[in-house]
C-alpha positions in Angstrom: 113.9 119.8 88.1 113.4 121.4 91.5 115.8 124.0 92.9 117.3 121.4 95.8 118.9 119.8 92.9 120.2 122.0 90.8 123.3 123.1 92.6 124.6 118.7 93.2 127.1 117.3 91.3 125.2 115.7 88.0 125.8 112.1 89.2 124.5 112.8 93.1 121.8 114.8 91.5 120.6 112.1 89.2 121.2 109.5 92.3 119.0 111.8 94.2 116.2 113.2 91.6 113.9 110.5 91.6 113.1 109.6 95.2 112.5 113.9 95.3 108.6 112.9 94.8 106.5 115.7 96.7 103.1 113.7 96.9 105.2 111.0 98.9 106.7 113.6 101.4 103.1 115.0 101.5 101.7 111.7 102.4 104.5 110.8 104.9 104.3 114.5 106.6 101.3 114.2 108.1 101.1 112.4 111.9 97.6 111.1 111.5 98.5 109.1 107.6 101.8 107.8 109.8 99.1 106.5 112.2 97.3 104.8 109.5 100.7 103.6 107.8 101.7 101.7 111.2 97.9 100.5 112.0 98.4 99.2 108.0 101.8 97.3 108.9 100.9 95.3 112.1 97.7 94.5 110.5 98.0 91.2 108.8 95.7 91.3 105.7 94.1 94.4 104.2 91.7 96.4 106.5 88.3 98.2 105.3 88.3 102.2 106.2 85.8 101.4 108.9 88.3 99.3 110.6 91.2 101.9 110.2 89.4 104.6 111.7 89.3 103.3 115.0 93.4 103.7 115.6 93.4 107.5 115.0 90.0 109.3 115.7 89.2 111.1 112.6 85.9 110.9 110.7 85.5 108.0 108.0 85.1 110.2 105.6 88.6 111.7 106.9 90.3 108.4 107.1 89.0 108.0 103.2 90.8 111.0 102.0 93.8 110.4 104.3 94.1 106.8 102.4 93.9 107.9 98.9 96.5 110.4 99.5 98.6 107.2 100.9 97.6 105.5 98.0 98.1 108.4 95.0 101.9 108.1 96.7 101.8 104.4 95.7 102.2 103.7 99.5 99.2 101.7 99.7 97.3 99.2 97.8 93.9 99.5 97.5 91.5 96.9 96.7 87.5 96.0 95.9 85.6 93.9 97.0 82.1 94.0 96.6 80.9 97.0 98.2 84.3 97.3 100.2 87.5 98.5 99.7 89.8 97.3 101.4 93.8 98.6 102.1 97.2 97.3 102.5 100.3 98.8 103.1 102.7 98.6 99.8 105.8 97.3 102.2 108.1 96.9 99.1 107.1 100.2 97.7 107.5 101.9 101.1 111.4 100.2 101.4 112.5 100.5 98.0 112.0 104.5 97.9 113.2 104.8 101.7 116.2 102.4 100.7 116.5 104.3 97.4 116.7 107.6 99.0 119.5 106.7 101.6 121.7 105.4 99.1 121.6 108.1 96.9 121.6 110.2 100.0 125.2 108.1 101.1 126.2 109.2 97.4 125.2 112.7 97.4 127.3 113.0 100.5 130.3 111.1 99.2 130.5 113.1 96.1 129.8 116.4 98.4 133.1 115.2 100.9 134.8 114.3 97.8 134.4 117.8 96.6 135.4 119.2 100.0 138.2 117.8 100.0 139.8 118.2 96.5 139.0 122.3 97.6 140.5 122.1 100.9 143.9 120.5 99.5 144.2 123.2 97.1 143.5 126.1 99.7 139.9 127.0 98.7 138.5 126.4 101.7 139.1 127.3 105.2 137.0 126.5 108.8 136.1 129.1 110.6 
């Protein structure tokens, strides 16, 4: 468990805990991978790293790491064929963990304001 979590209430943290993933805040934290994500959604079908490379000017062989970090997040399918691979975004994957981590977000915070206020009607707490 990492040390963002420790100090929740059990239920927020165990709301909260899984959608926590590093390698997915990795992959999302970086502007030319976002590129590469949107080029990925308004592209119907899967698209070849050749194609891909043309929306954000790196190197091929730059756009090929930048997808398999996408893809070790599980944000992007990847596919052969033949001599080819070619990628799709994972839109389901991408919603259900951005979904995921605003409702257990909405939770963590109710239980937090919950918490806040059982304190502030028994005098714990004061604003300054």
């Amino acid at each position: 468990m990492n040390d963002a979590t420790t100090t929740l209430p059990d239920a927020s943290r165990d709301a909260l805990t899984p959608y926590l993933r590093p390698e997915m805040f990795r992959a999302l934290g970086d502007p030319t991978r976002l590129t590469l994500l949107a080029r990925l959604a308004t592209t119907p079908g899967a698209s070849t790293v050749t194609e891909l490379s043309s929306c954000c000017g790196v190197h091929l062989s730059g756009v090929s790491r930048h997808l398999k970090i996408l893809h070790d997040a599980g944000l992007v399918g990847a596919e052969r064929q033949g001599r080819e691979v070619r990628y799709r975004l994972d839109c389901l994957a991408l919603s259900e963990v951005l979904r995921g981590m605003a409702e257990a977000l909405e939770q963590c915070h109710a239980s937090c304001c919950q918490a806040d206020s059982c304190r502030t009607q028994q005098g714990e707490r004061t604003d300054d």
